[in-house]
C-alpha positions in Angstrom: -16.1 28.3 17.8 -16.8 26.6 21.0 -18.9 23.8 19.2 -15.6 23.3 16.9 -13.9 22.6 20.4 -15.7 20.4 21.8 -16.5 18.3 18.5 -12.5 18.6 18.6 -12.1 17.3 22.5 -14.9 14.2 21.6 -12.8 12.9 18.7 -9.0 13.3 20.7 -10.6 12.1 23.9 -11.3 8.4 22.7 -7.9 8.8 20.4 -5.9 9.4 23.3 -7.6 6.6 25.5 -7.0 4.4 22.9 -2.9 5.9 23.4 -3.2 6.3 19.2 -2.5 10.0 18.1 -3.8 11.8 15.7 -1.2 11.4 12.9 -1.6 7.0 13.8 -5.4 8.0 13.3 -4.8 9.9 10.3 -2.4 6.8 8.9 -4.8 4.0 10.0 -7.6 5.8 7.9 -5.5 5.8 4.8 -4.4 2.3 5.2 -8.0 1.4 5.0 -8.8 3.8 2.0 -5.5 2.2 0.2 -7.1 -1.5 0.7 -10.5 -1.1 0.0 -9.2 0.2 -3.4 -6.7 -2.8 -3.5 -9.0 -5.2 -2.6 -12.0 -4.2 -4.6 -9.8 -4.0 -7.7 -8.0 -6.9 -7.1 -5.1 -6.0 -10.1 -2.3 -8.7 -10.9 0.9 -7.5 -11.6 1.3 -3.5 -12.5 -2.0 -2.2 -12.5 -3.5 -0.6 -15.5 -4.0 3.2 -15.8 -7.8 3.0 -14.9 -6.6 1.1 -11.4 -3.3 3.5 -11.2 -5.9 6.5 -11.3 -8.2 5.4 -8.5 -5.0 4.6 -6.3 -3.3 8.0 -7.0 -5.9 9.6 -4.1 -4.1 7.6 -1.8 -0.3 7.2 -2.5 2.9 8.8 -2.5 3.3 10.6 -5.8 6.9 8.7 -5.5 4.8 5.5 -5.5 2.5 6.4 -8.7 5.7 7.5 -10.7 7.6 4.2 -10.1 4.2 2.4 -10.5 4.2 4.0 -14.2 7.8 3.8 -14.8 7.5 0.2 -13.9 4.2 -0.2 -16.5 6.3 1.3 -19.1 9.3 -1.2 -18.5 6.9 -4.2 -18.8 5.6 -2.3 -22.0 9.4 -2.4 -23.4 10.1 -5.8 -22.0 6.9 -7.3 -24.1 7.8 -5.7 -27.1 11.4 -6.8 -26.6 10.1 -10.4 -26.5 7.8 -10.0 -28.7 5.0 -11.6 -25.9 6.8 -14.8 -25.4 8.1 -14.0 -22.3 5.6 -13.1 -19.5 5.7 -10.3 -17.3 8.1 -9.6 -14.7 5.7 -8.9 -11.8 2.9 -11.5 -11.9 0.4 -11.7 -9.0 -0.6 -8.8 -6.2 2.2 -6.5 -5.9 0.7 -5.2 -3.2 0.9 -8.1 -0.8 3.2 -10.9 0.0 0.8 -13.8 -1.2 0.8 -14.2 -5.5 -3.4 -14.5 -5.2 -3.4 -11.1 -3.2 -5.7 -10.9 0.1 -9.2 -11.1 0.8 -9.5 -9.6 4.1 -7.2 -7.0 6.0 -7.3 -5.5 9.4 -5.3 -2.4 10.5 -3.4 -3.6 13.8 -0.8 -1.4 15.0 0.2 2.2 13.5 3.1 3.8 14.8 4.7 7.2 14.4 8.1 7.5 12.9 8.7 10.8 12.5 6.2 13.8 11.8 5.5 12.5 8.0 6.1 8.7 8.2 4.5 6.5 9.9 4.4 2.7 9.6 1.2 0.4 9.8 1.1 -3.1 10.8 -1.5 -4.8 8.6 -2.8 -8.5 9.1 -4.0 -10.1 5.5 -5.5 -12.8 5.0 -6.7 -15.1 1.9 -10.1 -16.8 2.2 -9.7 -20.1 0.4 -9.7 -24.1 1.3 -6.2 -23.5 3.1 -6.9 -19.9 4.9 -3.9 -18.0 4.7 -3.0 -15.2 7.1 0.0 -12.8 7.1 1.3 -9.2 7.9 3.0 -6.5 5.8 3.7 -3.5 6.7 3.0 -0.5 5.2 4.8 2.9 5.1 3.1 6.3 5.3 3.8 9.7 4.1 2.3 13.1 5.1 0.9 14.8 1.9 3.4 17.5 0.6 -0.6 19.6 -0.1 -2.2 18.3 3.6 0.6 17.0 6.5 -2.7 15.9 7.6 -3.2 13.4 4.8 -1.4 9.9 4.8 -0.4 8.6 1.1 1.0 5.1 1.4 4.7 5.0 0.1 6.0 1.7 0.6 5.0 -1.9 1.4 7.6 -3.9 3.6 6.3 -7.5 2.8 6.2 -9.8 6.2 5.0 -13.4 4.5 7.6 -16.2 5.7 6.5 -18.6 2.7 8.2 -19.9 0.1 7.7 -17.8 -3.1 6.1 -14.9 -1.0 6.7 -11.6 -2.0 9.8 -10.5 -0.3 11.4 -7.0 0.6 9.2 -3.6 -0.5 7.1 -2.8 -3.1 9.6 0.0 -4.3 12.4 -2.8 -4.4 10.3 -4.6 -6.7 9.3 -2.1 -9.1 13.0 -0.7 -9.4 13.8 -4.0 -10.3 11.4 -3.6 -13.3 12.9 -0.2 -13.8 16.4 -1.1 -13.7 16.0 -4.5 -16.1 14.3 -2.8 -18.9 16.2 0.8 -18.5 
């Protein structure tokens, strides 16, 4: 018991230096699960069951049903058009820049309520013309684990033209709503 205390005082000590909580800490470590799927996946547009599956571990279960609502309207919109019409959602749908990011770094979390808290994330794209941005994304507690963060939303910050603007949720009703 004691040793579970003092494990539990050398992980909140440096958390509370910091002036991040536990539930920002908790958030910030989701954030990174959610990207190092996104990023080592790299999926354009809706991704396909097989990348859907991996990212169900870490998002809302309101995310993943819109995500395969949304797969299912594109399904109906290509039959519709027979293919001669390309998708609705083209590009990473999970970041303001069409080519998706390369790089990402977790800046700021900050609590919102007891389940929601929002993440500032700074993106970036490695090319000829570096490209560097922030979204931010929106947390949930787990329903199973208040202790668990599943990512909800994205609130795309890119100031571009043709970058991804609003939420991620926005977009995919769209998708819903046009082929519904």
């Amino acid at each position: 018991m004691i040793r579970h205390t003092v494990l539990a005082l050398c992980i909140a000590a440096p958390l509370a230096a910091c002036g991040e909580t536990e539930q920002e800490a908790d958030a910030t470590r989701a954030a990174a699960a959610f990207y190092d799927i996104v990023l080592s996946e790299r999926p354009m547009g809706v991704p396909e069951p097989d990348v859907r599956a991996r990212l169900r571990s870490v998002i809302s279960a309101d995310l993943d049903s819109r995500l395969a609502q949304a797969a299912e309207a594109e399904r109906r919109h290509n039959i519709r058009v027979n293919n001669e019409e390309p998708p609705y959602l083209q590009g990473d749908i999970f970041s303001s820049l069409f080519e998706g990011a390369t790089g990402y770094e977790i800046s700021d979390c900050d609590e919102k309520s007891e389940r929601l808290v929002e993440c500032e994330v700074t993106l970036a794209y490695d090319s000829e013309d570096p490209v560097q941005w922030k979204d931010r994304l929106i947390l949930t507690a787990s329903p199973a684990d208040p202790r668990t963060f599943l990512v909800d939303d994205i609130a795309y910050g890119g100031d571009w033209d043709f970058a991804s603007k609003g939420t991620l949720k926005d977009m995919l009703n769209a998708v819903i709503e046009a082929e519904g």
